[in-house]
N, C-alpha and C positions, 0 to 999 in steps of 0.2 A: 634599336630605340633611337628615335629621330631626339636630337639636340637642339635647344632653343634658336641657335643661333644658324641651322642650319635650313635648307630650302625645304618647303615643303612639297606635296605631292602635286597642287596647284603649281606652285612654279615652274615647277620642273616639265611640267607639261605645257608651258610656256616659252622656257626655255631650252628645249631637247630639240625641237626644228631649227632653232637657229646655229647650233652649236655645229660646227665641218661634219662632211662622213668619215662615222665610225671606219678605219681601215679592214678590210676584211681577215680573216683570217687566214692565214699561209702557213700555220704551222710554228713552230718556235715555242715564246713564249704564250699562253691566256692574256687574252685583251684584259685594261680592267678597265672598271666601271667607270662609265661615266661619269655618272652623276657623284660618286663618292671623289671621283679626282674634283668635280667640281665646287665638292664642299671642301675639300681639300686647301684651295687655290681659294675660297672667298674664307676659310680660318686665317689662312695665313694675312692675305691682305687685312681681315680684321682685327686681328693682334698684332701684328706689325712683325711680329717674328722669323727670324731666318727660317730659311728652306727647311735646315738639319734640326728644329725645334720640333718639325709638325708630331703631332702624336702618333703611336703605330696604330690608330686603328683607322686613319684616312689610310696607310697605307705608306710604301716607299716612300719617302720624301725626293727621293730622284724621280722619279713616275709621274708625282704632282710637277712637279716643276717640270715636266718634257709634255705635261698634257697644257702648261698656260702657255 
């Protein structure tokens, strides 16, 4: 379920060329998403809140902040 505050399908198809390339896959960890780290990175900048605040369903908050 998309959140008010978050990019919609239009944006994001908007903003998915401009964002670096994805690294490929080599093994290790599972890439994550993009776009979730990207709503990740515009929660935080919109609440103003530390890294360690973000909620778990963006996901690590070390992840979001190694993806801005």
């Amino acid at each position: 379920m998309r959140r008010r505050y978050e990019i919609t399908d239009e944006e994001w198809n908007i903003l998915e060329p401009l964002l670096p390339p994805a690294r490929k896959k080599q093994g290790g960890r599972p890439l994550k998403d993009r776009r979730q780290m990207l709503n990740a990175v515009l929660w935080v900048a919109r609440t103003g809140a530390p890294w360690r605040d973000l909620p778990g369903t963006y996901g690590p908050w070390s992840s979001a902040y190694s993806f801005y």
